[in-house]
N, C-alpha and C positions, 0 to 999 in steps of 0.2 A: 829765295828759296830756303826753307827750313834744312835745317842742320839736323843729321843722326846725331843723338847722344847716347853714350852707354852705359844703360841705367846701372846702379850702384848696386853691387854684389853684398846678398842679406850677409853673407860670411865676415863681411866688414863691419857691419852693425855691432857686434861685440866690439870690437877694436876702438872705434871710436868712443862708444859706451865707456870701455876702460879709458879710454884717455881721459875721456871727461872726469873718470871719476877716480883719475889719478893729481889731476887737476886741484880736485875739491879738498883731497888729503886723505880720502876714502881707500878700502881696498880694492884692486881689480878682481875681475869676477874669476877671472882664472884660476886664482888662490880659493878652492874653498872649502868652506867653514870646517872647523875642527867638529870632529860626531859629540853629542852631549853624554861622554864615558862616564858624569856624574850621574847625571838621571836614569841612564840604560841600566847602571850598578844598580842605583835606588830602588826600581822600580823588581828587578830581580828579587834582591833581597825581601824586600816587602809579602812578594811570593810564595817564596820561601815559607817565611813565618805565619803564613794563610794557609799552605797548606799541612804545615805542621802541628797548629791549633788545633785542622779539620780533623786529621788523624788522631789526637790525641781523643777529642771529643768523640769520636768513633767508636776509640777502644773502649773510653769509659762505660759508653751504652752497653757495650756486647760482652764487655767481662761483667758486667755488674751481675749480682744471684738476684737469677729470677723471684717475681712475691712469694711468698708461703700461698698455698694455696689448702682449704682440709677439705678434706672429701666428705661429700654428701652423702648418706644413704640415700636410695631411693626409698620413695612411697609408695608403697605396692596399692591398688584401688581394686576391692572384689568386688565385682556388681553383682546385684542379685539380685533377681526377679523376684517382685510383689507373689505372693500365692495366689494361685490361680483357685477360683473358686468351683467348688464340686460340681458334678451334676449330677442331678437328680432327677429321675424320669415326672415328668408331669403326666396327671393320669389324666386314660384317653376321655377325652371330650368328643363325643360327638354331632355333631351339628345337623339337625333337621336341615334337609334336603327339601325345598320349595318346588314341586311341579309347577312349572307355569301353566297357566290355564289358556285356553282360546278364544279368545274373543273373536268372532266371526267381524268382519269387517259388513257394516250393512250395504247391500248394492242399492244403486238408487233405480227407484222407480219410470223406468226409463219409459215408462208408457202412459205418463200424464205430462204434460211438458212445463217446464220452470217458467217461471215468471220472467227471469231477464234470463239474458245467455247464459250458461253454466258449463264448465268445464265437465267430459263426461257425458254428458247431454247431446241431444241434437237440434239443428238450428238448419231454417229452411232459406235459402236463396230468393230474395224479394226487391221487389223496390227498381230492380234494373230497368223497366219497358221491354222486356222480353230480349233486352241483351247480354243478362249472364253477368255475373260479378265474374274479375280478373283472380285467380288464383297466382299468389308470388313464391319466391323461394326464400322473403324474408319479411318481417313488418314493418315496408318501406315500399313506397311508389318508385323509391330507385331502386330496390330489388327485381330481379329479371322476372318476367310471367313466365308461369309454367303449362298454364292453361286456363280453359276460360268456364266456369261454372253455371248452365242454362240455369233460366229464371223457372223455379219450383225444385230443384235438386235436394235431395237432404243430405245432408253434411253431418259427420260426429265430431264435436269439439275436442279436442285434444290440451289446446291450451290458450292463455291469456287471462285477462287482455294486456296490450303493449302499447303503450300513446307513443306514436309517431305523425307528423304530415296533415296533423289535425284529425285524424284520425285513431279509431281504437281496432286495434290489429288481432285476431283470433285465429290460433293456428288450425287447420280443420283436416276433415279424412275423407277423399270422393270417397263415390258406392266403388269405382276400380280400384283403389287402394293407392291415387296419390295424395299424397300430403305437402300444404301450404298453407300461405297467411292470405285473409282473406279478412278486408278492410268491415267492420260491426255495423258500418250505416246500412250491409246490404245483406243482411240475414236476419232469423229472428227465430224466439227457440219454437220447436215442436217436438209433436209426441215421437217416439222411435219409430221404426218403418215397421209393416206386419210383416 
């Protein structure tokens, strides 16, 4: 069976330490070291003599007489404006006054009918087999109808033409007063209505 041992007390550690190093011819740790009085002096004095320099070099700045310095006059600057030049009435001119004149706008002869379709003009519903061209709400087969225009109706052109869908688009005016686009293959111009 193992044996309790009682382990070694670190307070001893020195003890032996000195022995050993009483041994050697060393000193023990016990004694120790003398403070370095030489250097703690040195190191004072040295101080000392830095901060005495510092002051001296201090004073010398703060006593020393300021540079001379001479005064400036200032430079007074007058400005003055350029002469402003006179005036003088310019005499009166006056300017002919242009009437404008009237040129009558000429109406067109709305009682012989144009050769091709004409804006202004009227143009007759044809071509269908007596089923009426589609009046739209735009110049587009995908524009919504708005009504259907019998074959011989007269139409007053308003506007165009608009190439769409293969097609030449001409916006027109029933005899009731609707108005739409209404596809060129199926009209064609005539005289005005009596």
């Amino acid at each position: 069976m193992a044996q309790y041992k009682i382990p070694p007390d670190p307070r001893d550690r020195g003890k032996k330490n000195n022995e050993k190093r009483l041994a050697s011819g060393e000193k023990p740790f016990s004694e120790k070291e003398p403070v370095p009085w030489l250097w703690l002096g040195g190191g004072i004095i040295i101080t000392l003599i830095g901060l005495g320099l510092s002051i001296l070099l201090l004073r010398s700045f703060l006593l020393r007489e300021p540079l001379a310095v001479t005064p400036v006059e200032p430079t007074i600057i007058v400005l003055t404006a350029p002469p402003s030049p006179t005036w003088t009435p310019l005499a009166e001119v006056v300017l002919p006054t242009v009437q404008p004149t009237f040129t009558p706008v000429p109406t067109p002869d709305v009682a012989v009918a144009p050769e091709t379709i004409t804006v202004g003009y009227y143009a007759q519903v044809v071509n269908t087999e007596n089923v009426g061209v589609t009046v739209r709400g735009g110049p587009s087969t995908s524009n919504a109808p708005l009504t259907v225009a019998n074959e011989g109706v007269v139409l007053l052109v308003l506007d165009g033409p608009v190439e769409a869908n293969d097609f030449l688009w001409w916006e027109v005016r029933l005899p009731d007063g609707t108005e739409g686009w209404v596809a060129g293959d199926f009209i064609e111009p005539v005289a005005a209505p009596q």
